[in-house]
C-alpha positions as CSV (number, residue, x, y, z in Angstrom):
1,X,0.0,0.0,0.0
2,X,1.3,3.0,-1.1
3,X,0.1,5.7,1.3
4,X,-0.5,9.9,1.0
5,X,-1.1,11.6,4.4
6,X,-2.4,15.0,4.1
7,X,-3.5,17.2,6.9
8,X,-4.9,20.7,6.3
9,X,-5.3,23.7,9.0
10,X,-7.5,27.1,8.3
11,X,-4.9,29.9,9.6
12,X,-1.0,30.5,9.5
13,X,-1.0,30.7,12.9
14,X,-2.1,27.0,13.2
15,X,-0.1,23.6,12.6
16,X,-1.1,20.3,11.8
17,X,0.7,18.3,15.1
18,X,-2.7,17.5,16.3
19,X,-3.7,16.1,12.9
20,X,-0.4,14.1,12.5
21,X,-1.1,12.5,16.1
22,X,-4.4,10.8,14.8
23,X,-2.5,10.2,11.2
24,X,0.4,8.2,12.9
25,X,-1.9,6.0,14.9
26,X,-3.9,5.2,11.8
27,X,-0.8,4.2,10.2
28,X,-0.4,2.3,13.2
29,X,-3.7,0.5,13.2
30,X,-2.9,-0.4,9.3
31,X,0.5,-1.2,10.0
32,X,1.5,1.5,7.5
33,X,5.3,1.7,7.6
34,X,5.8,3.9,5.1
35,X,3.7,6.5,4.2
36,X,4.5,10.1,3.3
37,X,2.7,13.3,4.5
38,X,1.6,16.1,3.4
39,X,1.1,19.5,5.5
40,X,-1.0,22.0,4.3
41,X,-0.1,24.9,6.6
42,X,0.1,28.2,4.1
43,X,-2.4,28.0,1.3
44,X,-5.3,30.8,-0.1
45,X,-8.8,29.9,-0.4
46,X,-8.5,29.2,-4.2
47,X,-4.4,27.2,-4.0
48,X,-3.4,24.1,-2.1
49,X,-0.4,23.2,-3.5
50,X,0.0,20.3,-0.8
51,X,-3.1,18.6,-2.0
52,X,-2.4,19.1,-5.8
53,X,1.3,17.1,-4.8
54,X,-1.4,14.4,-3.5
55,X,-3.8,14.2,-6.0
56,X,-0.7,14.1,-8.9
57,X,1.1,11.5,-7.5
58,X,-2.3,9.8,-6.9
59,X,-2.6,10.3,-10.7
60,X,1.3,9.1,-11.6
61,X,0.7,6.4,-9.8
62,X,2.9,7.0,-6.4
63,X,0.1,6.6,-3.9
64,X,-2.9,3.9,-3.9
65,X,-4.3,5.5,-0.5
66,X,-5.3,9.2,0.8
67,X,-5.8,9.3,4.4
68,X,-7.3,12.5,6.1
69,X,-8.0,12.8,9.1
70,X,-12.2,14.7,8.2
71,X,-13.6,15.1,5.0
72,X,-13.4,18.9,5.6
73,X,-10.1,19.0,5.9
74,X,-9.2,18.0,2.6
75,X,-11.9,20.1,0.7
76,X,-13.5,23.0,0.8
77,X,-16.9,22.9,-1.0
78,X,-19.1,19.6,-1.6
79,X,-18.5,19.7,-5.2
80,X,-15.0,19.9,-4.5
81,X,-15.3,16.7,-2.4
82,X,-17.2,14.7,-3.7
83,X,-16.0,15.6,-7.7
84,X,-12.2,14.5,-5.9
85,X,-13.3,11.5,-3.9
86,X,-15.0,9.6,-6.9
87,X,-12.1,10.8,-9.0
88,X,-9.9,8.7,-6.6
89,X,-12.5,5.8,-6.3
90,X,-13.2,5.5,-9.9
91,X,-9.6,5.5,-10.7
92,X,-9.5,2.4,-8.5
93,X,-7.9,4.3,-5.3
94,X,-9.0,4.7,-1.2
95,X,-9.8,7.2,1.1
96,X,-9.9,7.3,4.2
97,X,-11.4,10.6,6.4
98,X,-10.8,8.4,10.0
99,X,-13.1,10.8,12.1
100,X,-15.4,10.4,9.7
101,X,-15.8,7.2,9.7
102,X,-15.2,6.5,6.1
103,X,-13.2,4.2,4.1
104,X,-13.9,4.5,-0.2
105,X,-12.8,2.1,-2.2
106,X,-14.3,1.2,-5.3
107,X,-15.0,-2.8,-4.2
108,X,-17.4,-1.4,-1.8
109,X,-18.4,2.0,-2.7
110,X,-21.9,1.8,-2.9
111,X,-25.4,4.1,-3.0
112,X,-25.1,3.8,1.2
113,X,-21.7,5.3,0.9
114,X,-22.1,8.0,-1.8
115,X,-25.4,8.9,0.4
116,X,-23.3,9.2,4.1
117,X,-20.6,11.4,2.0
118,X,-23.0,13.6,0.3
119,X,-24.5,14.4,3.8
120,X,-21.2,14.8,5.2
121,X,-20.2,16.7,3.0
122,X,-23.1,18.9,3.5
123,X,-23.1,19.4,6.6
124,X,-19.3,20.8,6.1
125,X,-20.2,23.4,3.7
126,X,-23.3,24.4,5.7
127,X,-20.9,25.3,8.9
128,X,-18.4,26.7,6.7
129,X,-21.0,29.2,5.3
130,X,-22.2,29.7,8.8
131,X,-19.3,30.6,10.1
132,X,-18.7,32.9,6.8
133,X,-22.0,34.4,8.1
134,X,-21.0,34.9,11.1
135,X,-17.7,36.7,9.8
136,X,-19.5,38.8,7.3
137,X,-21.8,40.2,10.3
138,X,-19.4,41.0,12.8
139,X,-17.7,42.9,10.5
140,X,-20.4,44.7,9.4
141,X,-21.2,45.5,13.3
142,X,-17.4,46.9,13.1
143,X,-18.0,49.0,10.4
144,X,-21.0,50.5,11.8
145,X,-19.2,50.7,15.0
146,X,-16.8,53.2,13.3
147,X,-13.6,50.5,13.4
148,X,-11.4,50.4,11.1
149,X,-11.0,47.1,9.2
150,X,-8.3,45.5,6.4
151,X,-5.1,45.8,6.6
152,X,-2.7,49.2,8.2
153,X,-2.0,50.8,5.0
154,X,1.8,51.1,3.9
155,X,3.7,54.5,4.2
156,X,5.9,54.7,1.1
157,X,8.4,57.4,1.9
């Protein structure tokens, strides 16, 4: 089994150790003994590089497995998801989200499965877009508030 770790975190100011923890044990369980990881620590909302490095050597070949440790973690929008997990599947791959629960491959992917990933998957987005809600209003109660937001401007001299 040729294995791909990846492990995702939202901020700059956050690492994936935590992640890595629950990675190593899996690898444990599996008696993985070589696996290689992939951190995603700095990326934008539109660039992952870490996960493209995944998902080519997926395609070339160099990893049969992608482990994560939640299905949110590796993508950001159900059509994301689900477009990248049957992409793997299909192509005769696994994945594995382990707090999830969920384990793809295509000798058992079945309607049950597509159905618990799709729900999932949804319930991701919908706290993503709650908590973009959330963002969107407390800035708004800044503005109105008078506060200055964005970035300190630069002082060219």
């Amino acid at each position: 089994m040729k294995v791909a770790l990846y492990a995702r975190v939202s901020r700059d100011d956050l690492h994936c150790e935590n992640q890595k923890l629950v990675l190593d044990e899996w690898c444990k369980r599996e008696s993985v003994a070589n696996a290689t990881y992939f951190f995603e620590e700095v990326s934008s909302r539109k660039t992952r590089p870490e996960k493209e490095k995944v998902l080519q050597g997926f395609r070339k070949g160099d990893f049969d497995t992608i482990v994560c440790v939640k299905l949110d973690r590796f993508a950001r929008s159900l059509q994301e998801l689900i477009m990248d997990i049957e992409g793997i599947v299909n192509s005769g791959g696994r994945f594995v989200a382990i707090s999830n629960g969920m384990d793809f491959q295509k000798k058992s992917y079945n309607a049950s499965q597509q159905l618990m990933l799709n729900i999932f998957g949804a319930f991701a987005q919908f706290e993503r877009e709650m908590i973009r809600e959330r963002t969107l209003d407390g800035l708004a109660r800044a503005k109105a508030q008078g506060k200055k937001l964005g970035r300190p401007r630069k002082v060219i001299v």
